[in-house]
C-alpha positions as a Python dict, from the first residue, in 0.01 Angstrom:
ca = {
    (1, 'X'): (0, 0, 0),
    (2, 'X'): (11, -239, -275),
    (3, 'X'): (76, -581, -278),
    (4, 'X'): (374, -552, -476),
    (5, 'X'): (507, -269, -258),
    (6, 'X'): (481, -513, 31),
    (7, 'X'): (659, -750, -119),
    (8, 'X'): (928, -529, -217),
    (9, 'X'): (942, -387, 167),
    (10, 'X'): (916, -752, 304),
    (11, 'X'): (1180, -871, 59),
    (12, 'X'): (1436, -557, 163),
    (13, 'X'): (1362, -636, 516),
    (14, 'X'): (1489, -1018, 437),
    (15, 'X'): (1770, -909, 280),
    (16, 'X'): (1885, -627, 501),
    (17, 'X'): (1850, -911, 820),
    (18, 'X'): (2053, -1166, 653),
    (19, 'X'): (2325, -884, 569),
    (20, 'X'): (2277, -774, 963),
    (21, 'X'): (2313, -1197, 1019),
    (22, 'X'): (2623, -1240, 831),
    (23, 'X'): (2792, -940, 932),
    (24, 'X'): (2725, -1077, 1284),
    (25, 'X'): (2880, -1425, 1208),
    (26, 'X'): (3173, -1251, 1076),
    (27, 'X'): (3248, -1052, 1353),
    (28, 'X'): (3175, -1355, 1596),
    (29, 'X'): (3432, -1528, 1370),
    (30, 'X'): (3699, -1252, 1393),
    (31, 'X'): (3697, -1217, 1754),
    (32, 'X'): (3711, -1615, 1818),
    (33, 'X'): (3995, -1675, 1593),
    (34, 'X'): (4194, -1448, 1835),
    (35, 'X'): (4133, -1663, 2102),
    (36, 'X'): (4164, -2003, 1865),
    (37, 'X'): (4332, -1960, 1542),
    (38, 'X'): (4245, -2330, 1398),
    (39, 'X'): (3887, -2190, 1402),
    (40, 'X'): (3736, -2310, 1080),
    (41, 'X'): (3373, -2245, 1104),
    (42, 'X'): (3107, -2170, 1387),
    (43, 'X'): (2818, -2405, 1433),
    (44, 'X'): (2601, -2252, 1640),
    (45, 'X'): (2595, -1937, 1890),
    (46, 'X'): (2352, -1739, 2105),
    (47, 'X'): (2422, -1393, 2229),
    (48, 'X'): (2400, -1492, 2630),
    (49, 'X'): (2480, -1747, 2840),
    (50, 'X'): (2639, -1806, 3163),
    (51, 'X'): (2898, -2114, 3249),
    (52, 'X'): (2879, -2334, 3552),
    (53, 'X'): (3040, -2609, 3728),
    (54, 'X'): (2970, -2915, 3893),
    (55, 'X'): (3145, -2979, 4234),
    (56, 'X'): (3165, -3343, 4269),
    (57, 'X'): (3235, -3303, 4673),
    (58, 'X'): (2922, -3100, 4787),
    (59, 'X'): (2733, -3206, 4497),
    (60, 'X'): (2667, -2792, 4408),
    (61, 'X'): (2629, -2617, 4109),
    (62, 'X'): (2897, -2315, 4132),
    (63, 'X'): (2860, -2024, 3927),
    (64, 'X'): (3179, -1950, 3709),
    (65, 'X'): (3259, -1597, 3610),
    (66, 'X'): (3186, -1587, 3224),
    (67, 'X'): (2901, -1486, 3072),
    (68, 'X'): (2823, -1347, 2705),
    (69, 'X'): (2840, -1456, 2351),
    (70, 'X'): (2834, -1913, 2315),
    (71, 'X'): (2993, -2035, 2019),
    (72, 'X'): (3050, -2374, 1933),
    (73, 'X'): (3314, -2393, 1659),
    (74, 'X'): (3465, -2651, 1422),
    (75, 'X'): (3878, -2659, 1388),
    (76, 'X'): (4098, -2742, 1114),
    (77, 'X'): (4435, -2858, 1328),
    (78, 'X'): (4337, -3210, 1455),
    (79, 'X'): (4587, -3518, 1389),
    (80, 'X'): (4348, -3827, 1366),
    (81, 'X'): (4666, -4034, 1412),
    (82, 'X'): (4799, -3864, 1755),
    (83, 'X'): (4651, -3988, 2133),
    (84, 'X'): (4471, -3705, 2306),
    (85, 'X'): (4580, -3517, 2578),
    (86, 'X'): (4310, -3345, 2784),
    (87, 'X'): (4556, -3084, 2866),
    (88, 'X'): (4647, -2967, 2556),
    (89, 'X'): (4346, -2813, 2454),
    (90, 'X'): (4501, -2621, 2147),
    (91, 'X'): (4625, -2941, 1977),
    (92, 'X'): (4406, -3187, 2006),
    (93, 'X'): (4031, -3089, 1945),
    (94, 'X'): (3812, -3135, 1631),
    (95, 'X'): (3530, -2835, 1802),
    (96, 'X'): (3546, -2564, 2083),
    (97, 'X'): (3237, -2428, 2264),
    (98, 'X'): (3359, -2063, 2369),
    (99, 'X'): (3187, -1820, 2620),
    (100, 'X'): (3323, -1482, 2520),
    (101, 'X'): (3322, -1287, 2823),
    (102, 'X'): (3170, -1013, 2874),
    (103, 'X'): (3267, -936, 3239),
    (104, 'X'): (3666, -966, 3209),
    (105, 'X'): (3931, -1087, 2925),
    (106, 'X'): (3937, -1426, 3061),
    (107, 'X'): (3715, -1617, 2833),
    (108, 'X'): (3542, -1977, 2905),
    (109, 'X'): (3601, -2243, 2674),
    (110, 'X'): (3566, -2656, 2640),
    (111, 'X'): (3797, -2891, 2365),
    (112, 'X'): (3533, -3120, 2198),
    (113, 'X'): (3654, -3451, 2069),
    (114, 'X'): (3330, -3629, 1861),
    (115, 'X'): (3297, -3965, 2051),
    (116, 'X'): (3371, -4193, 1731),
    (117, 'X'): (3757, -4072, 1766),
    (118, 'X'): (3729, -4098, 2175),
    (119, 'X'): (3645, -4484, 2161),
    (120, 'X'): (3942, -4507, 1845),
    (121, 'X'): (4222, -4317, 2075),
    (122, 'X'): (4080, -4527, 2395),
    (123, 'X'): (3989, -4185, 2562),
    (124, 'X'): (3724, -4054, 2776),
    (125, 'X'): (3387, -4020, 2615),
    (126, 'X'): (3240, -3716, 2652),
    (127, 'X'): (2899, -3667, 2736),
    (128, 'X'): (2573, -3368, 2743),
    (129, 'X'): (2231, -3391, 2834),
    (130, 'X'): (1981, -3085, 2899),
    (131, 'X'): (1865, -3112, 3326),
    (132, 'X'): (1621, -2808, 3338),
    (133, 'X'): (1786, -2451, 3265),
    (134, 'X'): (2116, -2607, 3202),
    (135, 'X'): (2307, -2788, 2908),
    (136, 'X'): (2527, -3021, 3099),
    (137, 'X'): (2831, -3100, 2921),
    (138, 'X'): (3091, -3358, 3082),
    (139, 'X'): (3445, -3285, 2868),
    (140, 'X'): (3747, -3531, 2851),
    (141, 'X'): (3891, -3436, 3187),
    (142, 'X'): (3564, -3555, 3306),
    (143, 'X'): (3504, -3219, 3406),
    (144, 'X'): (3098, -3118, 3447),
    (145, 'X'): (3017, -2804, 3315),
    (146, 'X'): (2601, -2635, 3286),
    (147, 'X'): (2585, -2409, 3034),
    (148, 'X'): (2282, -2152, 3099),
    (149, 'X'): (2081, -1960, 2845),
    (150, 'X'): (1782, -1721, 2873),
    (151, 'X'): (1567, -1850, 2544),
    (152, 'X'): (1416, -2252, 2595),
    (153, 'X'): (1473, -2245, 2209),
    (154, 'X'): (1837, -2165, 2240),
    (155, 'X'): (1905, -2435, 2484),
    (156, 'X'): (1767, -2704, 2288),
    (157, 'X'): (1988, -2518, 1961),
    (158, 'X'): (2302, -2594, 2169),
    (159, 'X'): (2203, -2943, 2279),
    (160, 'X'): (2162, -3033, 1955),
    (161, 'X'): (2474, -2885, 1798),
    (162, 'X'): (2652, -3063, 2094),
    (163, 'X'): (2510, -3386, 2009),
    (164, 'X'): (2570, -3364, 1653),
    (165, 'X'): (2957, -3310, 1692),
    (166, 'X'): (2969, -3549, 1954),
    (167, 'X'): (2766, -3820, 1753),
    (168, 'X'): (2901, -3799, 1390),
    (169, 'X'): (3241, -3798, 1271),
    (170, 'X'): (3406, -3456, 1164),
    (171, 'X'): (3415, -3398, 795),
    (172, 'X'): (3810, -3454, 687),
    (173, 'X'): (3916, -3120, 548),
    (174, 'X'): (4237, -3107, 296),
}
């Protein structure tokens, strides 16, 4: 084969991946704006993971039942000027990291509120580290969640999208 026929085959094979990639965000998009219909864009997602949490008493991780498709998402509802309320998850959050489930309807998800607008509304910081397999992410309820995924590259993806929209403030969209 030529050199220019290999180009032409490699450049198809680019193209026909990033058609595959985007039709992949799309759907990802469709199916978590049922679930959240302030989604505005996603950030970052990995086919698998599994959700954990922390039990303060015996000090244990306990496996929760949702695992599949991680998304963390940027929303368009948030009121800069309103105190947050941990409970009301729908109102309140500037991001959403969402564990479609695989295993049952019931899907897993965590309000993020960047850290900047915590300290300004006198809230609880929230907080993520990586220990080991896990992405540990405490939310404003000062709940502890481990989020689990296969691929060492994946984890530190999702640590790093977590830190970025806990660290900076979210882009004001008209």
């Amino acid at each position: 084969m030529s050199t220019s026929k290999k180009q032409l085959e490699q450049q198809k094979q680019q193209q026909q991946q990033q058609q595959l990639e985007f039709y992949r965000n799309t759907l990802n998009f469709n199916v978590i704006s049922r679930y959240d219909p302030k989604i505005n864009n996603v950030v970052y997602d990995s086919p698998y993971a599994v959700a954990y949490k922390f039990d303060q008493a015996s000090e244990e991780w306990e496996k929760l039942e949702y695992l599949g498709l991680v998304s963390v998402y940027s929303r368009l509802n948030y009121d800069p000027a309103k105190p947050l309320d941990p409970h009301a998850v729908q109102d309140d959050f500037y991001y959403g990291l969402i564990i479609l489930n695989r295993s049952s309807p019931a899907n897993f998800s965590i309000g993020i509120v960047p850290n900047c607008i915590s300290e300004w509304k006198k809230s609880v910081l929230m907080s993520v580290e990586q220990q080991g397999d896990l992405v540990i992410i405490q939310d404003v309820k000062e709940d502890v969640y481990g989020i689990w995924l296969f691929d060492k590259k994946d984890r530190e993806e999702l640590l790093k999208a977590l830190r970025y929209v806990l660290e900076n403030p979210p882009i004001k969209l008209v």
